[in-house]
Each structure stands twice: as structure tokens, then as C-alpha cells.
Backbone as JSON, one array per atom type, in Angstrom:
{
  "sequence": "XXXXXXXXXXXXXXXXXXXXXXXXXXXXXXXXXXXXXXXXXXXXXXXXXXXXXXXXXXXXXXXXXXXXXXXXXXXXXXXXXXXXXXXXXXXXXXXXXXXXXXXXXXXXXXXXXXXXXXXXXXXXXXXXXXXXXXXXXXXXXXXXXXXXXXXXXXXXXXXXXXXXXXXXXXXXXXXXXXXXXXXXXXXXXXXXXXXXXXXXXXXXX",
  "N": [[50.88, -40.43, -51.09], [50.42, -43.17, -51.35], [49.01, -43.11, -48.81], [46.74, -42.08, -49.44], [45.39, -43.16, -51.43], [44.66, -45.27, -49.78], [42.83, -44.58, -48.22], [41.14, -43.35, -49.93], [40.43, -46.11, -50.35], [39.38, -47.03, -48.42], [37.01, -45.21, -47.81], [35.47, -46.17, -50.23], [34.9, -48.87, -49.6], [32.88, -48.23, -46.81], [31.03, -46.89, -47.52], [27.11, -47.18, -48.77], [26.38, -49.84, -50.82], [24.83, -51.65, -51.37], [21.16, -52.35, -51.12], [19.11, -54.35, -49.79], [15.83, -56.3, -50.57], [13.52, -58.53, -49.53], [11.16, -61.27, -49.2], [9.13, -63.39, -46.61], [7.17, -65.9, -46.06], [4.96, -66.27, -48.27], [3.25, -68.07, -49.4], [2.54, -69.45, -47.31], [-0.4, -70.84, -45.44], [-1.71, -69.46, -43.38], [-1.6, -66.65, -41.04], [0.5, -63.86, -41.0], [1.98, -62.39, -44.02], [6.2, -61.76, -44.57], [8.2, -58.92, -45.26], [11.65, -57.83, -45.34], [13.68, -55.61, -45.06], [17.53, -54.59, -46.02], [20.46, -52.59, -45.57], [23.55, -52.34, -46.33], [27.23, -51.95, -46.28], [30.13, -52.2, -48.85], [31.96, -53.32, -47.41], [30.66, -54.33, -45.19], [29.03, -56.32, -46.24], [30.83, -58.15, -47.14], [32.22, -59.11, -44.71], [29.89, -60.55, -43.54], [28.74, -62.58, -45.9], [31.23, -63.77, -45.63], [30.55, -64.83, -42.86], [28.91, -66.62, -43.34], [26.3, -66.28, -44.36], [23.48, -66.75, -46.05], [20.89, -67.74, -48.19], [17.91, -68.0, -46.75], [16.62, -70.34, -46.15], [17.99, -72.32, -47.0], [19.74, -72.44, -44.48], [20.22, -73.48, -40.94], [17.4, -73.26, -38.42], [19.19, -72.5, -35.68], [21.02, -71.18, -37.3], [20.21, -68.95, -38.06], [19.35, -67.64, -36.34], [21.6, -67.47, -35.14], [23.04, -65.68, -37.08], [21.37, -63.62, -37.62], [21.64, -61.46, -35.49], [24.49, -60.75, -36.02], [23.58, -59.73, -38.62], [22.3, -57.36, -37.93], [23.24, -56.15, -36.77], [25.29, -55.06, -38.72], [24.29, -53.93, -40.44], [23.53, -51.12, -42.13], [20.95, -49.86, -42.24], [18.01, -50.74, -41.39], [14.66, -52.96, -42.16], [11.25, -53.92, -41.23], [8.24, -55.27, -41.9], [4.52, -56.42, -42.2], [1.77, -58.11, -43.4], [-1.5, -58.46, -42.83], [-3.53, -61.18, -42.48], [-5.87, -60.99, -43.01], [-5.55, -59.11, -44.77], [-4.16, -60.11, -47.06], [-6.28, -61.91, -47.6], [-8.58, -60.02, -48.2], [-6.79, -58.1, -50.42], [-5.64, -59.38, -52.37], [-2.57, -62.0, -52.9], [-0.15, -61.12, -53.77], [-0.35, -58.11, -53.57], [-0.99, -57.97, -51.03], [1.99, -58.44, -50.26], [3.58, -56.68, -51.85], [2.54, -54.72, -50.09], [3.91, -55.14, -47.05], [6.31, -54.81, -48.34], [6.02, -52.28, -48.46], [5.67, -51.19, -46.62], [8.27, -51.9, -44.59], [10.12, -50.58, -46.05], [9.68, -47.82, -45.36], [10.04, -47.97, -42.94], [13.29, -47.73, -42.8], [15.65, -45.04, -42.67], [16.45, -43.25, -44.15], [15.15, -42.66, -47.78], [16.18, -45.55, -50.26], [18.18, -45.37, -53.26], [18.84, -47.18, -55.41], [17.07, -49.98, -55.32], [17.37, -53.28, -54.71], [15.43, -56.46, -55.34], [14.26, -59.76, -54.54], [13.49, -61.68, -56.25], [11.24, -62.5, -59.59], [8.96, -60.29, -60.26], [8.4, -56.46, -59.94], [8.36, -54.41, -57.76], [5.6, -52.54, -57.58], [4.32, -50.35, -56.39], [6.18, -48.94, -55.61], [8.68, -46.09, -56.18], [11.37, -45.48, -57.09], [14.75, -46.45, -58.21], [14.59, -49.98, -59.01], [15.69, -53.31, -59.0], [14.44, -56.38, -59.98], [16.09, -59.67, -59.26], [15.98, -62.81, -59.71], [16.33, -66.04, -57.73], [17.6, -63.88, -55.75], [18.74, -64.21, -53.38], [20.73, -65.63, -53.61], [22.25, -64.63, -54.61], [23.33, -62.27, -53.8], [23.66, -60.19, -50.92], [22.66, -58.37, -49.63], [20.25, -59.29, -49.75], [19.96, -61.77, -49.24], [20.72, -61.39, -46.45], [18.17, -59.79, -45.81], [16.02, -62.32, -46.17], [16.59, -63.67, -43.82], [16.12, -61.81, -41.63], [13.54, -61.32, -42.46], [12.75, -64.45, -42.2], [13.56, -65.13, -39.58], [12.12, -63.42, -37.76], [9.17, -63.93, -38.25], [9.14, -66.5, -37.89], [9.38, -66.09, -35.23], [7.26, -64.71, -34.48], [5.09, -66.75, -35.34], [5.93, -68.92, -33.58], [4.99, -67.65, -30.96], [1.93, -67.04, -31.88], [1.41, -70.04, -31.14], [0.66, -70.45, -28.56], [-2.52, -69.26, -28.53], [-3.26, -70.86, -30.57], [-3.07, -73.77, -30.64], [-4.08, -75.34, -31.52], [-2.59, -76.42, -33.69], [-0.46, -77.17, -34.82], [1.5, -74.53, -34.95], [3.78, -73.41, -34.02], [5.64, -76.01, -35.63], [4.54, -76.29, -37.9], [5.24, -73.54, -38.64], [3.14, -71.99, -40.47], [2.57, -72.86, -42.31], [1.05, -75.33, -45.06], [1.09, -78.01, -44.44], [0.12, -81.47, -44.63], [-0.46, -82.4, -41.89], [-0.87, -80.01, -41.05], [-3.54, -79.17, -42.79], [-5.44, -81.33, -42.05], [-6.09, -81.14, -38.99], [-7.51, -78.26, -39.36], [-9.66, -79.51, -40.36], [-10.44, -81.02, -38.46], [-10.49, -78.81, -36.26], [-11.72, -76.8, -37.46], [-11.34, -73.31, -38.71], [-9.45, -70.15, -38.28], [-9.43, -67.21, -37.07], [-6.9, -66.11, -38.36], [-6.33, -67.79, -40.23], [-5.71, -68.19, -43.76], [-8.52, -67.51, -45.93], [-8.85, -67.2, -48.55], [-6.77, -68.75, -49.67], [-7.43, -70.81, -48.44], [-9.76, -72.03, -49.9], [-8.71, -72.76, -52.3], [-8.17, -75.0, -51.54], [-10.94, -76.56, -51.44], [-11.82, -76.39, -48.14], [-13.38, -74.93, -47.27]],
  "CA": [[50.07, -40.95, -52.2], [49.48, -44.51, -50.95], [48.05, -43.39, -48.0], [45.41, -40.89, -50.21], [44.68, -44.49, -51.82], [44.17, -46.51, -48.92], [41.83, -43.59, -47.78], [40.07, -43.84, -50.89], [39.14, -47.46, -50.46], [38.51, -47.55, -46.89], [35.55, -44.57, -47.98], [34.36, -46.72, -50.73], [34.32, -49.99, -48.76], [32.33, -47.82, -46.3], [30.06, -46.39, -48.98], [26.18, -48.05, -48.84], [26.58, -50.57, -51.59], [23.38, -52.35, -51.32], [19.88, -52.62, -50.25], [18.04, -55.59, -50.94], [14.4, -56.6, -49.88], [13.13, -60.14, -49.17], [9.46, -61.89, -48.14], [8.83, -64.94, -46.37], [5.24, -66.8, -45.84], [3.76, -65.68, -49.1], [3.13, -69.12, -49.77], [1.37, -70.21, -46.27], [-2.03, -71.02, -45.26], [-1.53, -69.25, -41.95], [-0.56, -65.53, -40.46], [0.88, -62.98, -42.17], [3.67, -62.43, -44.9], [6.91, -60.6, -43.81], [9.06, -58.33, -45.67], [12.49, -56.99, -44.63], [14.6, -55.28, -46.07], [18.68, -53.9, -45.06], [21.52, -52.35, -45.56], [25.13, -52.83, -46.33], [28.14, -51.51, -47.08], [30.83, -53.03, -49.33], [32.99, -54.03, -46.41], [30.0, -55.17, -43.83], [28.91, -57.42, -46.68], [32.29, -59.13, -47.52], [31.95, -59.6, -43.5], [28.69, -61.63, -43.7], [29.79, -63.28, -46.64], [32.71, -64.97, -44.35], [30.35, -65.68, -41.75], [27.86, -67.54, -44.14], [25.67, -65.57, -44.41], [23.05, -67.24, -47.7], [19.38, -67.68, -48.09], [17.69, -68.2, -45.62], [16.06, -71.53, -46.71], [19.56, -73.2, -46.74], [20.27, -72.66, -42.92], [19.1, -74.26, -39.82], [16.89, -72.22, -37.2], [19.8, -72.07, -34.92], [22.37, -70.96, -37.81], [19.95, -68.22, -38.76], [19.43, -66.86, -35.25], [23.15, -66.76, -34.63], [23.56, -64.68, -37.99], [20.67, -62.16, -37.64], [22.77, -60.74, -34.78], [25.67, -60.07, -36.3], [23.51, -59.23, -39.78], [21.62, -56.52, -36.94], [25.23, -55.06, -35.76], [26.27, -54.84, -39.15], [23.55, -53.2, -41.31], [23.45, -49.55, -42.6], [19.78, -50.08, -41.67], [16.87, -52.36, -41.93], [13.05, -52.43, -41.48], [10.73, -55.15, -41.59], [6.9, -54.81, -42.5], [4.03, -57.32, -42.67], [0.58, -57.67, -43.6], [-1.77, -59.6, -41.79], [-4.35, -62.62, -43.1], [-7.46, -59.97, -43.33], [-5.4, -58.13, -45.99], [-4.07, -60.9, -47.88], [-7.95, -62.4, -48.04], [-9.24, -58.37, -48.92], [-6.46, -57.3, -51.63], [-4.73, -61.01, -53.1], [-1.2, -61.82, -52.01], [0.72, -59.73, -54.39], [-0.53, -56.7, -53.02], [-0.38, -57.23, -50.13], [3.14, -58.67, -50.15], [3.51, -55.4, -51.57], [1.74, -53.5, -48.95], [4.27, -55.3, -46.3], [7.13, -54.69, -48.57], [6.47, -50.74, -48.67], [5.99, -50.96, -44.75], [9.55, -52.09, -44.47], [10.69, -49.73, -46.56], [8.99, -46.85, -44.33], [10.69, -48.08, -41.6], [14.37, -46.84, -43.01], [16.34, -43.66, -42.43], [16.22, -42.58, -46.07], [15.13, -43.56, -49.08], [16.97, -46.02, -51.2], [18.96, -44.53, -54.22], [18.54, -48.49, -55.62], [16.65, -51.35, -54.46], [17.37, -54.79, -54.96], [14.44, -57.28, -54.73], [14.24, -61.16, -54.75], [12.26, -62.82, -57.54], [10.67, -61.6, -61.1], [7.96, -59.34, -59.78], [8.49, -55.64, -59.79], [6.96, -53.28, -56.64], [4.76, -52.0, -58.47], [4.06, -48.97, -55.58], [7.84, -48.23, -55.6], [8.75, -45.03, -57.3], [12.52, -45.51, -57.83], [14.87, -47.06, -58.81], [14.72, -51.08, -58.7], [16.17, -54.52, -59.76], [14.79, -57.75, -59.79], [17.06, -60.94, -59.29], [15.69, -64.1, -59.83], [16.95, -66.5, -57.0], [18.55, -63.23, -55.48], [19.09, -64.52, -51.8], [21.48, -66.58, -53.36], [23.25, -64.1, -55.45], [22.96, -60.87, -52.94], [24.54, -60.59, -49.32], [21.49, -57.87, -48.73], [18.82, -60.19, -50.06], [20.19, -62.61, -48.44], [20.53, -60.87, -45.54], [16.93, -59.73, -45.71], [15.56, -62.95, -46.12], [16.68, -63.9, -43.0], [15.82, -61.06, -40.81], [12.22, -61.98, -42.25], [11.98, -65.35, -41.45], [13.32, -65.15, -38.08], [10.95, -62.68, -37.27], [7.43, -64.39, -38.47], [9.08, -67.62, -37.35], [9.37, -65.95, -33.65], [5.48, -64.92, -33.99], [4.28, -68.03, -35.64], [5.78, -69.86, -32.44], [4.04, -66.44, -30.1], [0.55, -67.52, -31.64], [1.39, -71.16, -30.94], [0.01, -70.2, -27.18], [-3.17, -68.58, -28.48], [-3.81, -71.45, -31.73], [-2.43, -74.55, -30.1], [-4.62, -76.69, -31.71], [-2.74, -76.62, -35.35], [0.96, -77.48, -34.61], [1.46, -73.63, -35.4], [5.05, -74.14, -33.63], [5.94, -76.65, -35.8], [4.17, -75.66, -39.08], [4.98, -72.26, -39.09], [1.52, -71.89, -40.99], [2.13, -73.48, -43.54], [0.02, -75.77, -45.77], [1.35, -79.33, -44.42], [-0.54, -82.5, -44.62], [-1.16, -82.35, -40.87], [-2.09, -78.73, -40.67], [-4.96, -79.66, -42.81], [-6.07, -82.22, -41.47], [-6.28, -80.2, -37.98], [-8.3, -77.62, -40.05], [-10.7, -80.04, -40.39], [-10.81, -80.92, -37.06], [-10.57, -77.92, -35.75], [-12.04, -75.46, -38.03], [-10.57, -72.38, -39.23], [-9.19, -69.83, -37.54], [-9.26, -65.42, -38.06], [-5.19, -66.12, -38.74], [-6.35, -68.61, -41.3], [-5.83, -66.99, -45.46], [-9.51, -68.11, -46.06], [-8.58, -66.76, -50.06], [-6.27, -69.98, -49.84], [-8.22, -72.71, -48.05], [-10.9, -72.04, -50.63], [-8.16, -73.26, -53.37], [-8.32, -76.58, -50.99], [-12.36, -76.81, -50.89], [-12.13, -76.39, -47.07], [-14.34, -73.31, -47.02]],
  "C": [[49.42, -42.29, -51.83], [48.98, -44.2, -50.0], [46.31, -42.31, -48.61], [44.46, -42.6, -50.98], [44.06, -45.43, -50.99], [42.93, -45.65, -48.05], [40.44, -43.6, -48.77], [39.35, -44.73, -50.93], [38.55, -47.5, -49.45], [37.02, -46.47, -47.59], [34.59, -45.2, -49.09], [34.13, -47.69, -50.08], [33.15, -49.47, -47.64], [31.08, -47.29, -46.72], [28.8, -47.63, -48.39], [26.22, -48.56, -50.18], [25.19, -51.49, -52.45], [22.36, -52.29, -50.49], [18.54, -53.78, -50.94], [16.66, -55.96, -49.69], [14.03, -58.0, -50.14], [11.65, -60.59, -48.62], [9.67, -63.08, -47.75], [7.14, -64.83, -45.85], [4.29, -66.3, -46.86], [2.83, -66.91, -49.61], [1.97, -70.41, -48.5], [0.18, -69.89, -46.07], [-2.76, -69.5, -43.95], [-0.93, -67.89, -41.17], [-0.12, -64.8, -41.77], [1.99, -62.7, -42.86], [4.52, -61.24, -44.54], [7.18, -60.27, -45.08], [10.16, -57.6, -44.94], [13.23, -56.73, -45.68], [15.95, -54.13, -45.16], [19.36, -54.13, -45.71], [22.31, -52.22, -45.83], [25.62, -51.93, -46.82], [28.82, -52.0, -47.72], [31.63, -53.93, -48.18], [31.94, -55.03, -45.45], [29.44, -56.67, -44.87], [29.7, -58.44, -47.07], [32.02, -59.79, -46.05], [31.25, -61.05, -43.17], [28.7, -62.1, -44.54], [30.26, -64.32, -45.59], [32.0, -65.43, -43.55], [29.42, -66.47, -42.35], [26.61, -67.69, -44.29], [24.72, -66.1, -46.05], [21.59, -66.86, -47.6], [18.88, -68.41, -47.41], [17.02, -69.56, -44.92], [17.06, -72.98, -46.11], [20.16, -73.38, -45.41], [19.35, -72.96, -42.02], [18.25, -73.17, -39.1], [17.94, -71.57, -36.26], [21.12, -70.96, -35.64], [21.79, -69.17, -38.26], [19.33, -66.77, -37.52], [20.44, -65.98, -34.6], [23.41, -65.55, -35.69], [22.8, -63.16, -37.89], [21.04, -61.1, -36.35], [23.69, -60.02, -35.4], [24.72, -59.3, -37.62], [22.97, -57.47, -38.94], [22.88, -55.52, -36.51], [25.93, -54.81, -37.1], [25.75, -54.28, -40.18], [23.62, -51.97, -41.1], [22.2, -49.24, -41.58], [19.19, -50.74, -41.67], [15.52, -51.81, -41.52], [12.53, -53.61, -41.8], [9.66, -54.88, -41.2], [5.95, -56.59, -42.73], [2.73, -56.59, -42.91], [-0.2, -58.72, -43.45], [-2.81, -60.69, -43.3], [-5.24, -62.07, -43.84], [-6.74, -59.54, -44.46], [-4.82, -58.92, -47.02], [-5.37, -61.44, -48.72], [-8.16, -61.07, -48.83], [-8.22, -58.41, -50.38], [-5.82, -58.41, -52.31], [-3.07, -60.83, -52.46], [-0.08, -60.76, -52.24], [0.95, -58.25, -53.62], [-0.82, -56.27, -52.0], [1.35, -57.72, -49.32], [3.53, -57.26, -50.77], [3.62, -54.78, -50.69], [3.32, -53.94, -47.91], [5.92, -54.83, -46.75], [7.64, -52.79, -48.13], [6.64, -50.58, -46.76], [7.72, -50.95, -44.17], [10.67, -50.99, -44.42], [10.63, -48.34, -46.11], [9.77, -46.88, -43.2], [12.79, -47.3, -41.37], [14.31, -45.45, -42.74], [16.08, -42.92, -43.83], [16.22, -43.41, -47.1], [16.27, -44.35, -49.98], [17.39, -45.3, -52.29], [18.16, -46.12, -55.02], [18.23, -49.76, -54.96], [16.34, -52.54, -54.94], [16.62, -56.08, -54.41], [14.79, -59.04, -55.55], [13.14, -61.29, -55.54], [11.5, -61.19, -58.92], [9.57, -60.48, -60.88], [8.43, -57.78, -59.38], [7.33, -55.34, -58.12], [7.03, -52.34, -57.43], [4.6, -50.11, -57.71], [5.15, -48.16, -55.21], [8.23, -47.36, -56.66], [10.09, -44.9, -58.03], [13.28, -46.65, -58.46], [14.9, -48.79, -58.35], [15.53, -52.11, -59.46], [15.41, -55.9, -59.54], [15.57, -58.79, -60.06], [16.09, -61.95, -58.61], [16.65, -65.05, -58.99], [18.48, -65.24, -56.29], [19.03, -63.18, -54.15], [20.54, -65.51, -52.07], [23.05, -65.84, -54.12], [23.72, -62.57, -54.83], [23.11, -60.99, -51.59], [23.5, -59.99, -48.7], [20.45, -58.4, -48.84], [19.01, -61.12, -48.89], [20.01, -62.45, -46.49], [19.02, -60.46, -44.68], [15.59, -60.45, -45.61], [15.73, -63.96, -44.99], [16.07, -63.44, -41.52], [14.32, -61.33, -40.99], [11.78, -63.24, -41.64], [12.36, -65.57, -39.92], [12.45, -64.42, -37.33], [9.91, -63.23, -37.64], [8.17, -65.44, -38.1], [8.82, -67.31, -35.63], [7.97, -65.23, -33.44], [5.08, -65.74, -34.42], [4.51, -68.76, -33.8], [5.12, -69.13, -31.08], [3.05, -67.01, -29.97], [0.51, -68.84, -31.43], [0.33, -71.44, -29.56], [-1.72, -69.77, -27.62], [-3.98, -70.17, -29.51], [-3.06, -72.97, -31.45], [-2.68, -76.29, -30.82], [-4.04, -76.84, -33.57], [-1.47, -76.9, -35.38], [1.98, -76.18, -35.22], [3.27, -73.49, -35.58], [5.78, -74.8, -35.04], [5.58, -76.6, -37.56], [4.8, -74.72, -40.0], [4.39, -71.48, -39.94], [1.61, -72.08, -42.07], [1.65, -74.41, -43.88], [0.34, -77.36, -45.53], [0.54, -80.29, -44.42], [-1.11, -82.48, -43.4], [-1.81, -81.11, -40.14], [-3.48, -78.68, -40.86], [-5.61, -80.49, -42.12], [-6.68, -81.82, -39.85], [-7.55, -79.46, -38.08], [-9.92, -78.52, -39.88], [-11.34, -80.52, -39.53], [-10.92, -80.32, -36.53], [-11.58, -76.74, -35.88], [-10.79, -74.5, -38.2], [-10.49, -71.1, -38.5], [-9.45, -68.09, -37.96], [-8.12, -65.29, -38.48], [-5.21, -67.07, -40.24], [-6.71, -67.79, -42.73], [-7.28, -68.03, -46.06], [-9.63, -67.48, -47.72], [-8.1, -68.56, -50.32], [-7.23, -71.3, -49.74], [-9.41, -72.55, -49.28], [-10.13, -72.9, -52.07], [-8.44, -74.79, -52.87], [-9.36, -77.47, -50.93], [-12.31, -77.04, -49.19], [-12.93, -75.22, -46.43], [-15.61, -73.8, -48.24]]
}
């Protein structure tokens, strides 16, 4: 009998538990916005948990490199989806933070049963079932999780096009809207990576 119980939990701890989805750079001037989204089971997220595992905001570059390893070795699955500058300018950010979200989601083994997204905004192009959570990287091990696997990935092509766009501290930016990016801009001009929807909020267009 106790071992029919301890059989029982190990298959729910094993069980997929969660799948949460995450964006980073919806907010920059510069390149395109990610989405990822992964994974878990009850047990792999207690895991990451322990190793400190949060949002992705809250940890250093190096703390968030070391984790997307283990989060990579310890996900069900994952996928991660963007959408470049041209389609942010063409369709507004929403949609195509959207667009990069469903890419993501494409990239999985099978469809979600339930999918758990960061912030008040429904996906709208998503047919089942969903949740939004408001600050849910902070309340969600797969958000959390997901919001990591994004920004280390557009942080490791922001510093790619650093070689190609050298003249905007791209590196160092990571395309977003800083005091000395502009100012660059203006020295520089503007770039085909540049969200020319945005700079127009700035009068630099």
C-alpha cells in the first residue's frame, strides 16, 4: 500500500504541471521582441525553485546564463519565437508580440492543455485554454523560467549585431531606449533594426 502511494506521487510529481510563456524587448527601440515559452513538471519546478530560479529582471547576466542550462536540462519542452523590427513597425507591438508568442508556441511537441502567460493581455490568436498573471515571472517557476530563456537569447543576438551596428553601444544597450542610444541615433542615423513606429514617439523620424 505505501509503496502504491509513493508510486502515485512520484507519477504526479512527474505529470506536466505547467507551461508558462514570457516576452522580453517589447519595450525597446532596437531589434526584435522574443517570446519563450517551457515546460515543467511538478518536481523539475520545485528543482529550479531551489536553484533560484525568478524573473529574469532580478538576476545578473551571469546568474541567468548559469540557470538557463539547468532550466534547458530540466524542461518538458520549450520554444522560443521572435518577430523582427519590420513587423513590429507593419502590425504595432501587440501583434506582433503576439505573432512571436504563437511562433514559440509552434515550436513545442504538443499543444498545451493550459497556458500560463505573464501580464494582463490575453493572446488573442490562442485558441485554448489560458491564464493571465499579472507580475507572473514572479509568481510562476515556468514564467519565470520563460522569461529567462528569452532574454538570454535576444541578449546573445543584441551583442551578435553589436559587430554589424557598432556605432550604437548595441552591446551595452541591448536596444533599448537609453539616453546615449539616442543621442547616437542622432549621430548616426537610424538603422533597418531601428522600430521606426517608436522613434517617431521621440520626433527622431
Amino acid at each position: 500500500m505505501q509503496e502504491k502511494k509513493e508510486e502515485d506521487l512520484q507519477q504526479a510529481l512527474n505529470k506536466v504541471s505547467e507551461v508558462g510563456i514570457d516576452e522580453v524587448g517589447r519595450g525597446a527601440i532596437f531589434g526584435p521582441v522574443f517570446s519563450a515559452v517551457v515546460v515543467l513538471t511538478e518536481k523539475n519546478k520545485c528543482i529550479l525553485k531551489q536553484d533560484g530560479v525568478t524573473d529574469s529582471k532580478k538576476l545578473t547576466p551571469k546568474k541567468r546564463k548559469l540557470l538557463l542550462q539547468k532550466i534547458l536540462l530540466l524542461s518538458s519542452d520549450y520554444g522560443i519565437g521572435q518577430s523582427s523590427a519590420r513587423e513590429i513597425d507593419k502590425l504595432g507591438i501587440r501583434v506582433a508580440t503576439e505573432l512571436s508568442m504563437i511562433r514559440a508556441l509552434k515550436k513545442l511537441k504538443e499543444k498545451p492543455y493550459e497556458l500560463i502567460i505573464d501580464g494582463p493581455l490575453l493572446l488573442r490568436p490562442w485558441n485554448g485554454i489560458q491564464k493571465n498573471i499579472i507580475s507572473g515571472d514572479l509568481k510562476f517557476i515556468s514564467i519565470a523560467s520563460a522569461s529567462i530563456l528569452a532574454k538570454v537569447s535576444r541578449d546573445n543576438l543584441m551583442e551578435r549585431l553589436e559587430k554589424n551596428y557598432s556605432g550604437y553601444l548595441i552591446f551595452q544597450n541591448k536596444g533599448y531606449g537609453t539616453r546615449k542610444h539616442f543621442s547616437l541615433i542622432k549621430k548616426n542615423g537610424i538603422t533597418k533594426l531601428h522600430r521606426k513606429s517608436f522613434l517617431k514617439k521621440s520626433n527622431l523620424i
